[in-house]
C-alpha positions as CSV (number, residue, x, y, z in Angstrom):
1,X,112.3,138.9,67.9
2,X,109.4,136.5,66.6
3,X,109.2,133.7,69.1
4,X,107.2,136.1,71.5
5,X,103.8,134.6,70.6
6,X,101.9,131.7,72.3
7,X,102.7,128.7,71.1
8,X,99.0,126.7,70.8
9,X,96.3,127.6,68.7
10,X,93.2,129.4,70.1
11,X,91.8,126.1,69.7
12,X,94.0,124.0,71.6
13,X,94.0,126.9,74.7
14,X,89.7,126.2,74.9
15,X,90.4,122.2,75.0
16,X,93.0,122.7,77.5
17,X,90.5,124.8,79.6
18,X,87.8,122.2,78.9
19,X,89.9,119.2,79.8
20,X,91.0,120.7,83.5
21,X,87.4,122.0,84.4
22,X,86.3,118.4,83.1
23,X,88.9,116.5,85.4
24,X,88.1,118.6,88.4
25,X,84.2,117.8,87.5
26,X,85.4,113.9,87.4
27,X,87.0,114.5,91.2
28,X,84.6,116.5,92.3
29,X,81.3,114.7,91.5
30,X,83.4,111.6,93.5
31,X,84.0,113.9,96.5
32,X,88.1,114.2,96.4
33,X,89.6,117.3,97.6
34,X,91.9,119.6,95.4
35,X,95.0,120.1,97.2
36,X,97.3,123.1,96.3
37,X,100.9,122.6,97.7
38,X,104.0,124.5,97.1
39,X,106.2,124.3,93.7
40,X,109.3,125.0,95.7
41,X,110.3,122.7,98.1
42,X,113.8,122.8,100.5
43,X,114.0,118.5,99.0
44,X,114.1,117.1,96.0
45,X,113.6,113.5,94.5
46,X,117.0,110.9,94.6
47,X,115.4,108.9,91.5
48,X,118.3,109.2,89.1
49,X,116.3,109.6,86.5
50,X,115.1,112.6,87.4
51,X,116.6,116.0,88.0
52,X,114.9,118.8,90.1
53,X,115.3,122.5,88.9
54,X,117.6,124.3,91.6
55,X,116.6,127.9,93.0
56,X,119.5,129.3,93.7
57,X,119.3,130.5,98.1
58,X,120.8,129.6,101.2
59,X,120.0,126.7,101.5
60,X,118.4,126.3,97.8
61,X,115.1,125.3,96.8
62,X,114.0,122.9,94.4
63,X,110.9,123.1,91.9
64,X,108.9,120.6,92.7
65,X,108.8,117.4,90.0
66,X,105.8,115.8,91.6
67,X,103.5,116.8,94.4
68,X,104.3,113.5,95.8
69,X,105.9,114.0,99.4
70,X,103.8,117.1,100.0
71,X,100.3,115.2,99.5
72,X,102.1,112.1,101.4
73,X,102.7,114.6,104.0
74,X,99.1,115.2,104.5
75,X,97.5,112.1,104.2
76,X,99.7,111.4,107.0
77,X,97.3,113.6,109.1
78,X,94.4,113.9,107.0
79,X,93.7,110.3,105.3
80,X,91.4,111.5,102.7
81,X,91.2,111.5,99.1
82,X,92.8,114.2,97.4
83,X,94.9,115.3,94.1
84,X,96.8,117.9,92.6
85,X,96.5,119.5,89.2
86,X,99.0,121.9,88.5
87,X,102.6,122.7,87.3
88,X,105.3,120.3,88.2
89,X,109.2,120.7,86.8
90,X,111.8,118.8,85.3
91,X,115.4,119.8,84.1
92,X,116.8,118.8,80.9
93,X,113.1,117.7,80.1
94,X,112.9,119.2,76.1
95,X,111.3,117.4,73.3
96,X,108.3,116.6,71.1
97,X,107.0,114.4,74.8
98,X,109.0,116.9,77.3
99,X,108.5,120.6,78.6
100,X,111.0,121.7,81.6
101,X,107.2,123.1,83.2
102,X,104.6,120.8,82.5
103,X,100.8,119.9,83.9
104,X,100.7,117.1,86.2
105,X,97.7,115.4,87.5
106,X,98.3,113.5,90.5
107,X,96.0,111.9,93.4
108,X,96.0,109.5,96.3
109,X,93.5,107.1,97.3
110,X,93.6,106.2,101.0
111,X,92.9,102.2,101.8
112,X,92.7,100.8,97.8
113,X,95.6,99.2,96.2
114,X,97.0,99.8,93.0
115,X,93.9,97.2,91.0
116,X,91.6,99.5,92.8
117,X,93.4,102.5,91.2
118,X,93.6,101.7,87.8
119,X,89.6,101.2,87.5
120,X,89.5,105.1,88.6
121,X,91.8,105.5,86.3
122,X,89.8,104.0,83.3
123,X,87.2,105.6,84.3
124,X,88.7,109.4,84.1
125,X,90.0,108.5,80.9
126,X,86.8,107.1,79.9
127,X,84.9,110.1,81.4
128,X,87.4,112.7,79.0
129,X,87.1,111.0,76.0
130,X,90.5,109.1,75.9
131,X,89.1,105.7,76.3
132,X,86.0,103.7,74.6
133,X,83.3,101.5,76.2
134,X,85.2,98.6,76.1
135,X,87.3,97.6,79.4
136,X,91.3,98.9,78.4
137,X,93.2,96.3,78.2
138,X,95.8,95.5,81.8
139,X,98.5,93.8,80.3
140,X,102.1,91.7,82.8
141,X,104.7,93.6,82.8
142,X,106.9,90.2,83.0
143,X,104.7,88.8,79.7
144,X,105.4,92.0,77.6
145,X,108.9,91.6,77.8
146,X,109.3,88.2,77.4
147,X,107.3,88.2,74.3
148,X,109.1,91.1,73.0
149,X,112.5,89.9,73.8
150,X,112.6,86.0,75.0
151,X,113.9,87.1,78.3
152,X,112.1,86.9,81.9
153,X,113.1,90.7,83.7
154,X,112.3,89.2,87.1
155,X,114.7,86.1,87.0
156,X,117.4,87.3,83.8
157,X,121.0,87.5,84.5
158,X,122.2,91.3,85.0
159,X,124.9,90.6,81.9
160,X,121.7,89.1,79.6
161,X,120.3,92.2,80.3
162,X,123.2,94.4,79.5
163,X,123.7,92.4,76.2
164,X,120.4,93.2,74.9
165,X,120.5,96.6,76.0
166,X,123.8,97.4,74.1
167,X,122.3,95.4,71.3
168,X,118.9,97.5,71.0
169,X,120.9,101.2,71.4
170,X,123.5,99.5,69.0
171,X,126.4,100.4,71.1
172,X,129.3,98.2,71.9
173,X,128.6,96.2,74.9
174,X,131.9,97.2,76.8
175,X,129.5,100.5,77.1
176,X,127.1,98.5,79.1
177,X,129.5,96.4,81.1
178,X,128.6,98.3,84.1
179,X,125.1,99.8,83.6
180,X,122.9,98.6,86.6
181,X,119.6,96.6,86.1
182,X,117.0,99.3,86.6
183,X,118.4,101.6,83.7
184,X,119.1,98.5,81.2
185,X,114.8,96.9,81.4
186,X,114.1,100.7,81.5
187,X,115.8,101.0,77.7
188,X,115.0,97.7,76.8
189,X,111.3,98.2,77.3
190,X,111.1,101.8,76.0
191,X,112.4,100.6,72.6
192,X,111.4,97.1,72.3
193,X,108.0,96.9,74.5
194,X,106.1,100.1,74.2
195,X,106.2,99.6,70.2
196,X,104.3,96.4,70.5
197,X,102.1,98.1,72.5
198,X,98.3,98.0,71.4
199,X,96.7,100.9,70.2
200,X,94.4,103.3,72.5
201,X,94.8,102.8,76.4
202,X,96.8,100.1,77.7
203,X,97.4,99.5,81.6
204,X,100.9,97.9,82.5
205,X,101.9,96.5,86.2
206,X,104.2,94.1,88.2
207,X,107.2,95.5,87.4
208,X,110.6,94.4,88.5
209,X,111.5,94.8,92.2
210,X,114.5,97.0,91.4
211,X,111.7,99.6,89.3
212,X,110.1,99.8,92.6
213,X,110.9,103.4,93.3
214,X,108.5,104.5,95.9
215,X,105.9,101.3,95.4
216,X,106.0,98.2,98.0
217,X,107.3,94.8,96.1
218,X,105.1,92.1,96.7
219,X,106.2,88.2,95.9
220,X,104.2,86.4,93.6
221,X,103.0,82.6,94.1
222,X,106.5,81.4,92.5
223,X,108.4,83.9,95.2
224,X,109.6,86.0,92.6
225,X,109.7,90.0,94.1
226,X,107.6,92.0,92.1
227,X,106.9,96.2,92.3
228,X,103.1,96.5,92.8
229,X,103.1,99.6,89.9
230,X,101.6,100.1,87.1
231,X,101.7,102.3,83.8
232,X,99.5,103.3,81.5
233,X,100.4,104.3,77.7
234,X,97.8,105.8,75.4
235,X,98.9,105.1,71.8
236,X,102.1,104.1,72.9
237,X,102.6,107.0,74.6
238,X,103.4,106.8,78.6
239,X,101.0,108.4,80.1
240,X,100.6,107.8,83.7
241,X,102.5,105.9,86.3
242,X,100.8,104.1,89.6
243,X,102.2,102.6,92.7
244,X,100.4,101.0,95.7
245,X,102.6,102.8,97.7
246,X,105.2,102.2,99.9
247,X,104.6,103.6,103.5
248,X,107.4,101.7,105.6
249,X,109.7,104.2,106.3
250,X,112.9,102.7,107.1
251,X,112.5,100.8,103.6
252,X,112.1,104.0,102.0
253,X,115.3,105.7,103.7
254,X,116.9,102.4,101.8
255,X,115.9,103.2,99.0
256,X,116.9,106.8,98.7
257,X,120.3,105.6,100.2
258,X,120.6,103.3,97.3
259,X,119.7,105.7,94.7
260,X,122.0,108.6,96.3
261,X,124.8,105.6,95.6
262,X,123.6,104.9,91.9
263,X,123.6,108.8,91.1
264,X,126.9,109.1,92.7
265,X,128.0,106.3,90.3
266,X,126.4,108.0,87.5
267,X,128.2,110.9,88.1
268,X,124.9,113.4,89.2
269,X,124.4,115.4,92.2
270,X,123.2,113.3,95.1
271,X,119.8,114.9,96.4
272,X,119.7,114.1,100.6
273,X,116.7,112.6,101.6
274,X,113.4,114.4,102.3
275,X,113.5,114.3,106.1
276,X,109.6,115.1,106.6
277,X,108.9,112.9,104.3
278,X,110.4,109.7,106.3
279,X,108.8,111.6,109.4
280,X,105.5,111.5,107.7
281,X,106.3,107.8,107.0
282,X,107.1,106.9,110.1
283,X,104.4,109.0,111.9
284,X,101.5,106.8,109.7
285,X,101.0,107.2,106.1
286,X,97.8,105.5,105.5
287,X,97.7,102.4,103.3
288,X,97.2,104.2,99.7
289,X,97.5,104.1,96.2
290,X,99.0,107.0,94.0
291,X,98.9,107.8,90.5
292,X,100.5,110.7,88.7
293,X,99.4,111.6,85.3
294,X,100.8,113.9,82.2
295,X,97.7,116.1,81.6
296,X,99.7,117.9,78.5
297,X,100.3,114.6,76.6
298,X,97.2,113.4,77.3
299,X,95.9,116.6,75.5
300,X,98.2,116.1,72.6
301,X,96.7,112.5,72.3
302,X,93.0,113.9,72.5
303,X,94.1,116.5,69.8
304,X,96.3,114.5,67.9
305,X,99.3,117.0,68.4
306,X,102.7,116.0,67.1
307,X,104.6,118.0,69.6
308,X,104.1,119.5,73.4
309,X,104.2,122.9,72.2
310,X,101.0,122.9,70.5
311,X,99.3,122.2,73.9
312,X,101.0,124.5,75.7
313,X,100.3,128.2,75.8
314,X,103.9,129.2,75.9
315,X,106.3,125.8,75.9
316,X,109.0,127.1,77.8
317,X,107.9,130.4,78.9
């Protein structure tokens, strides 16, 4: 057996160290609290994009892909600013981007919006050597993709959508025909947007209603629904994602019902809804914004690693 040694040099390990004392300096020095919350949890997310590890029990657990509901379920008594840094898992995450465990940074702002957000976030970016002097630029979601593809994702008919989609994968379109919205501007974006992408740090927000996920959708002056999230891609490489969230919680129980439906259709395990979490909704979750960010791809950007493993210590144990 060879593969039993780490998998990042001796000089990746000490920037890794570096980087998480640094962004616990960064939260410190602006008085938010480090929270530490469990890696199992007895819920796990309904987004069908993402699938939760299962622990095998009665009834099972399920690693933890975010510390999203647990640090939702404590601003709902304690509305303070606080964050996470630690491990966070995904299955079926593998590749050059994608570790099943990985290092997530997330935190919660109590009474800003998602505007307020980024500038913290620019400024922890800024603070760890990822972003210059000069203000990153905070580009439309909606002007990104109309540039890139002459098409408004707000306002575009579902079929335009699933035209261009089977176009850019270059499969037929029958394999489209029934692909819903969210999944064909997720594809069209990841291979025709992101490319045109500037270099460095780039914020993107206002994305469509139906990429809302757990953000509140707002209307803009021309009534068009719009999810008050935001992105942000270093190099062209996603690297965060924002929402001012969502704290309504019948809304919410929507949209986990709706998801449930979609993975059903997709053929994936529905996930029931996180009941404290709708109870800490409905209880009082603060007005807040949110942003989870991929502290191991930020550290292969800072390095100038060409795959995961080289910033991880041991990529998949």
């Amino acid at each position: 057996m060879t593969d039993w040694r780490p998998s990042a040099s001796r000089n990746a390990l000490v920037r890794r160290a570096r980087l998480l004392a640094g962004i616990r300096a960064f939260f410190a020095a602006r008085a938010v609290l480090e929270i530490d919350v469990p890696v199992l949890g007895r819920a796990g997310v309904t987004d069908v994009h993402i699938d939760n590890l299962v622990v095998a029990g009665a009834p099972p657990g399920y690693l933890q892909s975010s510390p999203e509901y647990f640090l939702k379920r404590l601003l709902a008594v304690h509305p303070e600013p606080v964050y996470y840094l630690g491990k966070a898992f995904r299955a079926g995450e593998r590749g050059r981007l994608h570790n099943p465990e990985f290092t997530l940074l997330e935190w919660y702002r109590p009474d800003w919006d998602d505007r307020q957000l980024m500038d913290e976030v620019e400024a922890l970016l800024r603070n760890l050597g990822a972003a210059g002097r000069a203000p990153c630029p905070r580009l439309d979601y909606g002007t990104c993709f109309r540039d890139a593809l002459g098409l408004d994702p707000h306002t575009a008919a579902d079929n335009e959508l699933r035209e261009q989609a089977a176009a850019a994968a270059d499969q037929p379109a029958v394999r489209w025909r029934d692909e819903p919205r969210a999944i064909c501007l997720d594809l069209l974006f990841s291979l025709k947007v992101e490319p045109r992408l500037p270099e460095g740090v780039v914020f993107v927000s206002d994305y469509p209603a139906c990429q809302a996920a757990l953000a509140r959708v707002v209307h803009t002056p021309d009534g068009v629904p719009v999810a008050r999230r935001f992105e942000v891609f270093l190099n062209r490489v996603e690297l965060a994602n924002g929402y001012w969230e969502l704290t309504d919680a019948d809304e919410q129980r929507r949209r986990f019902a709706a998801d449930g439906a979609l993975r059903a259709a997709l053929g994936k395990p529905v996930r029931p809804a996180d009941e404290r979490l709708l109870a800490a909704l409905a209880a009082g979750l603060p007005d807040c914004a949110g942003v989870a960010l991929g502290v191991d791809r930020l550290l292969m950007q800072l390095l100038g690693a060409g795959h995961i493993r080289d910033v991880l210590a041991f990529a998949e144990g």
